[in-house]
C-alpha positions, -999 to 999 in steps of 0.1 A, spaced: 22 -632 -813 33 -619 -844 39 -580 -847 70 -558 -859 85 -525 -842 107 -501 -849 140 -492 -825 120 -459 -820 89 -477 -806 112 -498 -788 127 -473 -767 93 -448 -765 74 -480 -750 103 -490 -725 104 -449 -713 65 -449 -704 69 -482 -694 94 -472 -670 83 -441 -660 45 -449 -659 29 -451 -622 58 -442 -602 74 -411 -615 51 -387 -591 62 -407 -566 97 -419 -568 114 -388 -558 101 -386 -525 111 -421 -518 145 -419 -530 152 -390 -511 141 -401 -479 159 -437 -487 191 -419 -498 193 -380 -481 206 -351 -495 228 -373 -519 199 -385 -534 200 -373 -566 239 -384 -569 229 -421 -564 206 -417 -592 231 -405 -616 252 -431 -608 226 -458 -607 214 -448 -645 251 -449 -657 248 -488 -641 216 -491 -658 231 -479 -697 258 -504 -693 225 -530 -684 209 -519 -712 246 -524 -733 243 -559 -721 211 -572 -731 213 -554 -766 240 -576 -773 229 -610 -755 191 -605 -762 194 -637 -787 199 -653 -753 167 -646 -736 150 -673 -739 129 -682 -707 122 -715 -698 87 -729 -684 91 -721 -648 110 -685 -651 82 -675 -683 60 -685 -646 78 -663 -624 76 -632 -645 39 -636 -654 35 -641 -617 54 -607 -607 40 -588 -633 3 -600 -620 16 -587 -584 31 -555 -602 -2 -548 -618 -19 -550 -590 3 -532 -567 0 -506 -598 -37 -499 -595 -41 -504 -559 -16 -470 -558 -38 -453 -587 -73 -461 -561 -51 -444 -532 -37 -416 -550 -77 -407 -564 -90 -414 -529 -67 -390 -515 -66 -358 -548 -99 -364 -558 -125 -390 -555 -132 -393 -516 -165 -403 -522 -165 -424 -557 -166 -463 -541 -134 -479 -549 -146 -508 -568 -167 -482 -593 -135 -461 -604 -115 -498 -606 -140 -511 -630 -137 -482 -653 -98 -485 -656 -99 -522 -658 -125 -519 -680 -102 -495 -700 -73 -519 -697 -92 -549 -707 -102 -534 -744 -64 -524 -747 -51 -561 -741 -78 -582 -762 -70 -553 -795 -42 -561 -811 -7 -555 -803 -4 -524 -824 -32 -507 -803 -8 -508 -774 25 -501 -792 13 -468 -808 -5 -456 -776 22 -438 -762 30 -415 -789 -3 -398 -774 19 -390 -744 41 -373 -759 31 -341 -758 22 -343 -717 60 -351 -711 69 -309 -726 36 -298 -710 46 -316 -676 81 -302 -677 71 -268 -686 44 -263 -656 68 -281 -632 97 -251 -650 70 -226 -632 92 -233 -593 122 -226 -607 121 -192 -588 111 -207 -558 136 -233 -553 164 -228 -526 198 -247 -543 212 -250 -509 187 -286 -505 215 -301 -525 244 -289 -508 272 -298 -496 276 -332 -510 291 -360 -492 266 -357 -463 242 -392 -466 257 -422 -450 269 -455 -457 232 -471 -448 218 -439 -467 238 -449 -498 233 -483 -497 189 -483 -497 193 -449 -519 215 -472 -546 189 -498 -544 163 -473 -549 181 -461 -574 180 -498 -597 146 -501 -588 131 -466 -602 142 -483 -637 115 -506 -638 108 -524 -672 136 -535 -684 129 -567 -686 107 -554 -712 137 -546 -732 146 -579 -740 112 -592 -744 106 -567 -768 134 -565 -787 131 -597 -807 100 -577 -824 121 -546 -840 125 -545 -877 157 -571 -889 172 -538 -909 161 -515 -881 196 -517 -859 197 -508 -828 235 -488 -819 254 -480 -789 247 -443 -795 206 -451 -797 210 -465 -762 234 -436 -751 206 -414 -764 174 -434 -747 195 -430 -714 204 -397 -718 168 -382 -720 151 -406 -690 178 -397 -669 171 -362 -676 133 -363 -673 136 -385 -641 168 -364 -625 147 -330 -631 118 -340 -612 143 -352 -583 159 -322 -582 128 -300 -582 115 -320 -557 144 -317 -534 150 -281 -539 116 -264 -533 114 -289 -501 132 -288 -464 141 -325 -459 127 -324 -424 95 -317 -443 93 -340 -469 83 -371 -453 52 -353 -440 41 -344 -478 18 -372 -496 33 -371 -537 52 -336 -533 49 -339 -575 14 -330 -572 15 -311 -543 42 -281 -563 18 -285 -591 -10 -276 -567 10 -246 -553 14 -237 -588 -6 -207 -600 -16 -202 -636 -50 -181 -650 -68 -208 -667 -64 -241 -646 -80 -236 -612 -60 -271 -597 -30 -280 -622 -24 -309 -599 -61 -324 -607 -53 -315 -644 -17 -335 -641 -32 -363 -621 -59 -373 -644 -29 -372 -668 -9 -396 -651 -36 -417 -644 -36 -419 -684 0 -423 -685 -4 -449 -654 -29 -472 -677 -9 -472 -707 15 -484 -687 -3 -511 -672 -15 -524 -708 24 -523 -716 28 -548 -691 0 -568 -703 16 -569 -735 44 -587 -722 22 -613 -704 8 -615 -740 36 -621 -754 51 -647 -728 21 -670 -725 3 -664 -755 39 -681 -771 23 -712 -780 -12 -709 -794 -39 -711 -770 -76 -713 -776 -98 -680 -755 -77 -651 -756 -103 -631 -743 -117 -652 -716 -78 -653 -704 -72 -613 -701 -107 -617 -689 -101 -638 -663 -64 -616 -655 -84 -582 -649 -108 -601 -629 -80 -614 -606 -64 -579 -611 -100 -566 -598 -102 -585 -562 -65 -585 -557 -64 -549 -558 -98 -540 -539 -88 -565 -510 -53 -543 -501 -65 -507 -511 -52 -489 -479 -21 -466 -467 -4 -493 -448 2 -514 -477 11 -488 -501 38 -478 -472 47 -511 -470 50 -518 -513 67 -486 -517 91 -495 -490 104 -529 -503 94 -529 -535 130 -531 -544 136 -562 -527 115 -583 -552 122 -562 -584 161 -562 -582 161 -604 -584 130 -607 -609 139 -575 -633 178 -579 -632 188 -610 -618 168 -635 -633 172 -622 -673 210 -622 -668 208 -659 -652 187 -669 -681 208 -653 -709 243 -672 -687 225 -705 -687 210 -704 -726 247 -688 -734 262 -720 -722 242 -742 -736 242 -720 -764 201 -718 -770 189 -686 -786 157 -668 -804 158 -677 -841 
């Protein structure tokens, strides 16, 4: 595939990448992995992350994967797509569609997904400048609870234990999903368009913002003993949320996540694009055809509580040695042998 970005696009793709799907949900599982120190693990575990980031912008040349490993990320990122819209089906069944059959509202953002991934790659690199403007609207409704929120959720510190900070640390790595996409991406930005320590610094500094300020919201205008027994407390503060000319905020918010959740999606397809469409291959379309069709019965096969329980609980497990892992093995081994992208 043959396309060119700039740093800007770079790092505005790899935020919705990474924040896409999860980021109504994340807080209430790192809190109850990681107690009231939650949002302390966090902090620490995006200062681990910029270094990460560091790292691959100076061994990206590296990343070459070979046959096999190209395999095992197509592989994972079918399993993360699916995982992705079996939790957009629950989180409709339970907000808003009760009655809509499962497979009916799938179709439609399959459907939706599909056209993105056989237009071309620009289609899907300029989509989430559309999003911008729901990141300052988001913030600013979710700014409404600031009167409501108790700071003593937070304190004292020092209170989660060993086992608390262990899962909440690993919870921590995994909330920063996508950057895998970093280095697959980054052999596309413009030769003359360099990419600085201070433009990482900077990319950090405003996820771990956006990400740490829902955390804390969450975990101040909720008892802990409580939270486990909220489903998305994102949505659920939204829905508390009074304003004169929205009736339900959280219906307005969740059909834009489930916007935000797609473009995500069809930024993952973009890298399964990019990986095995690396050698020219004849049907394009019949190939994302036949992905979204797998995509289709995969997801309407697990569509219940228990598995999304079970995903969101060990989701970690499989992303930490895929996501992390794997890239640095890969940039090691073509180091040594000293293979890089021309």
């Amino acid at each position: 595939m043959n396309f060119t970005i700039t740093k800007v696009q770079l790092f505005l793709m790899l935020f919705f990448r990474t924040t896409g799907i999860i980021f109504i949900a994340y807080p209430e599982i790192l809190i109850n992995a990681g107690g009231r120190d939650s949002w302390i693990m966090f902090l620490i575990t995006a200062v681990i992350i910029f270094f990460q980031l560091c790292l691959y912008e100076k061994f990206y040349k590296y990343f070459e994967p070979g046959k096999l490993t190209r395999w095992i990320f197509i592989l994972f990122w079918i399993f993360l797509l699916i995982f992705s819209f079996i939790y957009m089906q629950y989180t409709l069944n339970i907000w808003v569609e009760q009655k809509t059959p499962n497979s009916i509202t799938l179709v439609i953002m399959l459907f939706i997904s599909y056209y993105i991934s056989v237009s071309r790659p620009s289609t899907v690199v300029n989509m989430p400048v559309f999003l911008i403007p729901f990141v300052f609207i988001f913030v600013f409704f979710l700014s409404y609870t600031l009167p409501q929120l108790s700071f003593s959720q937070i304190f004292p510190i020092g209170t989660s234990t060993g086992h608390q900070w262990i899962k909440g640390t690993l919870f921590g790595l995994s909330s920063f999903t996508g950057l895998e996409s970093y280095l697959i991406l980054r052999k596309f930005v413009l030769t003359e368009d360099k990419v600085r320590f201070k433009d990482i610094l900077i990319y950090q500094l405003i996820i771990t913002l956006f990400v740490a300020f829902i955390i804390l919201i969450v975990e101040m205008y909720f008892a802990k003993a409580s939270l486990p027994y909220i489903t998305e407390p994102v949505l659920y503060i939204l829905k508390s949320t009074e304003v004169t000319f929205v009736k339900r905020l959280d219906v307005f918010f969740l059909y834009m996540w489930l916007s935000w959740s797609i473009i995500s999606c069809s930024l993952i397809i973009l890298n399964i694009r990019i990986i095995y469409f690396r050698k020219e291959r004849k049907h394009p379309k019949l190939a994302m055809a036949l992905l979204h069709i797998i995509l289709f019965f995969g997801s309407i096969g697990f569509i219940n509580i228990r598995v999304v329980e079970f995903l969101r609980d060990h989701f970690q497990y499989l992303y930490i040695p895929v996501t992390v892992l794997l890239p640095l093995f890969i940039i090691w081994n073509n180091k040594r042998r000293d293979k890089y992208v021309k």
